[in-house]
C-alpha positions as CSV (number, residue, x, y, z in Angstrom):
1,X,-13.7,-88.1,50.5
2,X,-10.7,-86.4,48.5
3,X,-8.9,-83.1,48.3
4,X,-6.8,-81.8,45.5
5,X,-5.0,-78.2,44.9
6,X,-8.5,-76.3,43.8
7,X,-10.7,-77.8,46.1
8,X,-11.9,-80.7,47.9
9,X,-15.2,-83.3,48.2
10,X,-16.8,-84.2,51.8
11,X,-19.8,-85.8,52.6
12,X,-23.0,-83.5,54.2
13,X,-26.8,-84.0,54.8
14,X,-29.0,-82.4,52.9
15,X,-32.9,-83.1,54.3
16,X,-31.7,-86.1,55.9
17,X,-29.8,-87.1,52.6
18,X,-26.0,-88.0,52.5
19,X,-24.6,-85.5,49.5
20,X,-21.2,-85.1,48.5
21,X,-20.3,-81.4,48.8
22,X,-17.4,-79.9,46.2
23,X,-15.9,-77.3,47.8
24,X,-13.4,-75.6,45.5
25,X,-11.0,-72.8,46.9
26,X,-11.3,-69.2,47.3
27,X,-7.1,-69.2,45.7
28,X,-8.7,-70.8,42.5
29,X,-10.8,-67.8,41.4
30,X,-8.2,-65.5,40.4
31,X,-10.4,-63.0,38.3
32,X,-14.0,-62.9,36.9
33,X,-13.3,-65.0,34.1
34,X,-12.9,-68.0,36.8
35,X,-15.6,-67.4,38.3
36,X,-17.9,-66.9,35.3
37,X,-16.6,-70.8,34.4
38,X,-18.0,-72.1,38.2
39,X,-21.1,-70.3,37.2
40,X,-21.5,-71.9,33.7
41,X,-20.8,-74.8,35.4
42,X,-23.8,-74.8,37.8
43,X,-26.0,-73.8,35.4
44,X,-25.1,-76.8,32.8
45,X,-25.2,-78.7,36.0
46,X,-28.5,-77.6,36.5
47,X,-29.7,-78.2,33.4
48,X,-28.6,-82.1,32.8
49,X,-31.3,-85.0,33.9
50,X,-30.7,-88.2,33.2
51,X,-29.6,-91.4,35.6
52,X,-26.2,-92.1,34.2
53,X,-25.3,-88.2,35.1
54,X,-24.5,-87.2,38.4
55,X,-28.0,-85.3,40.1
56,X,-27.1,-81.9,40.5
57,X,-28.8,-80.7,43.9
58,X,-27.8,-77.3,44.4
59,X,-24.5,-74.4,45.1
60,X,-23.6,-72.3,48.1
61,X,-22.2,-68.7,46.5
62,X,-22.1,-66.5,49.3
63,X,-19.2,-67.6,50.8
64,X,-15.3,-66.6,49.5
65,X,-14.9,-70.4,48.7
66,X,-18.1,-71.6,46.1
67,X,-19.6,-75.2,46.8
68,X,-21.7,-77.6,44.2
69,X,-23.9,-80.4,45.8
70,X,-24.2,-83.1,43.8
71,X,-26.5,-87.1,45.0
72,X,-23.7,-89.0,46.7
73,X,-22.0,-92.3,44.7
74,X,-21.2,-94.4,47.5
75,X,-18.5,-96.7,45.5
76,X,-16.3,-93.6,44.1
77,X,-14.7,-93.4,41.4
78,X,-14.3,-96.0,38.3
79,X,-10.3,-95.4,38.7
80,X,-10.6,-96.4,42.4
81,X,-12.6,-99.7,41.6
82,X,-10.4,-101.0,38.8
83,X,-7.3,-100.4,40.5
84,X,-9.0,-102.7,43.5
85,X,-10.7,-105.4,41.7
86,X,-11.2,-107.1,38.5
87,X,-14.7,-106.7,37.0
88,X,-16.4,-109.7,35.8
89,X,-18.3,-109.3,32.3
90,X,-21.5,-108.4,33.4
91,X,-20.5,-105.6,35.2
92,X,-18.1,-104.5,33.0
93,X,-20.6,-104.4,29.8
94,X,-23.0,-102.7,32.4
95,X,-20.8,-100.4,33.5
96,X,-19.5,-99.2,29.5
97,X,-23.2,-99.2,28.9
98,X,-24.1,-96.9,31.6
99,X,-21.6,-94.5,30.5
100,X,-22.2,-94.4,26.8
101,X,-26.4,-93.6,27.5
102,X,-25.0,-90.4,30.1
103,X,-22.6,-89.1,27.3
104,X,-25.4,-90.1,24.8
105,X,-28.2,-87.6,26.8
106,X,-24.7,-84.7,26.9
107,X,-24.6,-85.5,23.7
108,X,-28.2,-84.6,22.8
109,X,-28.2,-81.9,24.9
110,X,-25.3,-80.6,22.5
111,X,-22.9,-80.8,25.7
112,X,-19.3,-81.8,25.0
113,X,-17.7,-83.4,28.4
114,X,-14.1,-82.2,26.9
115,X,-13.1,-84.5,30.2
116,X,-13.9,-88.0,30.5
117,X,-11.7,-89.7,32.1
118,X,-12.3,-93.3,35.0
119,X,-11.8,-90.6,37.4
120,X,-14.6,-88.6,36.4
121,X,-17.2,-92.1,36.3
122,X,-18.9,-92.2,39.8
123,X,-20.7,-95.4,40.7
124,X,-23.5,-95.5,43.1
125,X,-23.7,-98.8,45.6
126,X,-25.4,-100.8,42.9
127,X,-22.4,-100.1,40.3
128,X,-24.4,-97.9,38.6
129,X,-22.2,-95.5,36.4
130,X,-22.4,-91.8,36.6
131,X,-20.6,-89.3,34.4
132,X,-19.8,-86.5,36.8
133,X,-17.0,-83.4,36.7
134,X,-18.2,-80.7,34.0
135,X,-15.6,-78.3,34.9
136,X,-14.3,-78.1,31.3
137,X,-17.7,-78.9,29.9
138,X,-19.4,-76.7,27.2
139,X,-21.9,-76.7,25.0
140,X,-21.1,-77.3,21.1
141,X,-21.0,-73.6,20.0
142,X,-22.6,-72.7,16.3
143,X,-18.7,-72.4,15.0
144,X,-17.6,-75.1,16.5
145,X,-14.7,-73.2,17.9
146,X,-13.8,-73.8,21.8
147,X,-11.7,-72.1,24.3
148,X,-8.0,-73.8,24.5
149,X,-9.2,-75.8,27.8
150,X,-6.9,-78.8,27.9
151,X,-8.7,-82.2,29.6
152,X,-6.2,-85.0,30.9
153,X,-3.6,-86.3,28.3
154,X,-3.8,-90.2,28.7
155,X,-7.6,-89.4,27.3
156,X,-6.8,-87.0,25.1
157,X,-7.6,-87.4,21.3
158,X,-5.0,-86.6,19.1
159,X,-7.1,-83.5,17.1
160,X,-7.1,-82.2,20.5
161,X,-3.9,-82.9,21.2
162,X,-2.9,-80.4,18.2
163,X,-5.5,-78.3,18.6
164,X,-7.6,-78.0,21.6
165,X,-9.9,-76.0,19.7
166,X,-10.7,-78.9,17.2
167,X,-12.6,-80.6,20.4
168,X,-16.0,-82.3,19.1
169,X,-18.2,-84.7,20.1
170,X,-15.9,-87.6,18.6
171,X,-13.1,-86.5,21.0
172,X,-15.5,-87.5,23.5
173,X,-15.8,-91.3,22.2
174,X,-11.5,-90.8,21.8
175,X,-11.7,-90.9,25.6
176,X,-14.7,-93.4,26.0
177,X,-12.2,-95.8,24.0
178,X,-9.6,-95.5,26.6
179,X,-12.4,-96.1,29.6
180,X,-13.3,-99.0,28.3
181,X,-9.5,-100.0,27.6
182,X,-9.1,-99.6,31.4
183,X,-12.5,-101.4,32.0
184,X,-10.9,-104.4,30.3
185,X,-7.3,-104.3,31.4
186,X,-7.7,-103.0,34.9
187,X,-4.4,-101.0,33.9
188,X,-3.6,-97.2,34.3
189,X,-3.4,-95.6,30.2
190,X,-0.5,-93.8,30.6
191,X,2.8,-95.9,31.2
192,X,4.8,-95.3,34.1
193,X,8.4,-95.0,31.9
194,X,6.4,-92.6,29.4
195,X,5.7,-88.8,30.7
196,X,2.5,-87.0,29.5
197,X,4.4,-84.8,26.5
198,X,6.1,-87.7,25.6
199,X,2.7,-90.0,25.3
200,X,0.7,-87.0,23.4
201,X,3.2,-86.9,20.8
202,X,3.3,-90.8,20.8
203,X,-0.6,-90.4,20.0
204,X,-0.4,-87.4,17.8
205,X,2.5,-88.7,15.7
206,X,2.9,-92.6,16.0
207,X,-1.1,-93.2,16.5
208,X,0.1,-94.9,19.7
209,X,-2.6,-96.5,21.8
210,X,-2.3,-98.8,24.6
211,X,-1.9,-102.5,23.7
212,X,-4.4,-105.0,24.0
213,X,-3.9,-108.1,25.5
214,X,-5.4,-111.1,23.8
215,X,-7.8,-112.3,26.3
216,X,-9.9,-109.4,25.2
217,X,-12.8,-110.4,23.7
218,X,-12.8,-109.6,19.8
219,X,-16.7,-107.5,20.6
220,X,-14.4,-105.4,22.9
221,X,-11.6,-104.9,20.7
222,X,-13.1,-103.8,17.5
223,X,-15.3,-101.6,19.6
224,X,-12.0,-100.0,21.1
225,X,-9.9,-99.6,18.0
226,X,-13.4,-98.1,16.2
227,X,-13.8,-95.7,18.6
228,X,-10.1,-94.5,19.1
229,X,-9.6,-94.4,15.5
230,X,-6.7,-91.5,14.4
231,X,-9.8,-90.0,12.4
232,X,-12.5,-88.7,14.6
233,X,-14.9,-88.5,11.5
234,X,-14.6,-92.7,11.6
235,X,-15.5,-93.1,15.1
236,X,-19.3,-93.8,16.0
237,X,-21.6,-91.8,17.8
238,X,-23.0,-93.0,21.2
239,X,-25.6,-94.1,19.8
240,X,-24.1,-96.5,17.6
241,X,-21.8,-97.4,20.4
242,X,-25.0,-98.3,22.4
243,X,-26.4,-100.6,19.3
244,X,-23.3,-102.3,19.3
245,X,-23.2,-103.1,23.4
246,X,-26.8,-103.8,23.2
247,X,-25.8,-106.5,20.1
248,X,-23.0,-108.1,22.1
249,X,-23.3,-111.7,23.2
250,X,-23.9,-112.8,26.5
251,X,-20.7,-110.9,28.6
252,X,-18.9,-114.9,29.6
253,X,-19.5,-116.3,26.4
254,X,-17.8,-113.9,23.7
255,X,-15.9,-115.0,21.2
256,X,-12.1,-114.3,22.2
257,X,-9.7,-113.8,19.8
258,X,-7.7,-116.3,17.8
């Protein structure tokens, strides 16, 4: 299904179920600290029930390289879809909908993603969204203070980007804004001329964002710039995001802008 440096995904049978099996590398777990994170990862894993999260089904420890089984999302990724069709507005309002109630339960749960990215949005073979990936996922500690985890830069809130331990729920929504960016433009956040250092201190700086065409709807728009906002105090929860999707007009017959 997909292979990387640390690991790769295949398909396996679990009591005559297709799963996806992550298998990451015995190379990756260089000390105890590493594989004290796989372990805190399995047990959020564990933990986390809701339909727009992926269903954790279980982990194979024995061996030198460590394996999490996870339900199978038979249309991949988000970042796969977009970059091979263009969503029409039902699906796309679904699809931002589906995400914002699986970071709304993390959210409950007092579990910070820390890396939401199209890549890490699995879709099952009705297009239903699934949040999936909690490598870098924690939960909100009492101080607030985090480890100095980065995520991925082109999703990256700019608090983060000075300060990785400034991370909080609202850096969350920072990256929800740029999903549903690419959910409208079908485009890839970071630009090709522009490398990652340069573009964080574009955001950090310049409060660069990507630009938004004019055929998106104005409901999109303001919903974008709110929850990207240089101020992570101004940027609503998911449950206000969910009040305003569920408040939206019929997806076709939006009100474009002037």
């Amino acid at each position: 299904m997909g292979y990387g440096y640390f690991g790769e995904v295949r398909l396996g049978m679990w009591r005559s179920k297709t799963v996806a099996c992550k298998r990451i590398y015995e190379k990756t777990f260089k000390n105890a600290k590493d594989i004290n994170n796989f372990c805190r990862e399995v047990k959020l894993l564990s933990e986390l029930r809701h339909p727009n999260v992926v269903l954790f089904l279980g982990s194979c420890t024995d061996g030198k390289d460590k394996i999490i089984v996870t339900e199978y999302c038979e249309k991949g990724s988000l970042s796969l879809l977009l970059k091979n069709q263009k969503l029409d507005p039902p699906t796309q309002l679904k699809i931002a909908r589906d995400i914002a109630l699986g970071m709304n339960h993390l959210h409950h749960e007092n579990v910070l993603h820390r890396d939401l990215t199209s890549a890490n949005i699995l879709l099952s073979a009705s297009l239903e969204a699934k949040v999936s990936d909690f490598g870098l996922s924690r939960r909100e500690p009492p101080d607030g203070l985090l480890s100095c985890t980065m995520g991925s830069v082109p999703w990256m809130a700019p608090e983060v980007i000075d300060n990785a331990k400034n991370f909080t729920k609202k850096s969350d929504v920072y990256s929800y804004a740029i999903i549903l960016w690419e959910i409208q433009t079908g485009k890839d956040p970071c630009p090709p001329e522009m490398s990652s250092i340069m573009l964080a201190t574009k955001v950090l700086n310049e409060k660069y964002r990507p630009s938004i065409p004019d055929t998106v709807p104005i409901e999109w728009l303001q919903l974008i710039e709110k929850c990207w906002h240089q101020d992570p105090h101004e940027r609503p929860n998911f449950s206000e995001i969910l009040n305003t999707l569920d408040n939206f007009d019929y997806p076709g017959t939006l009100d474009l802008p002037p």
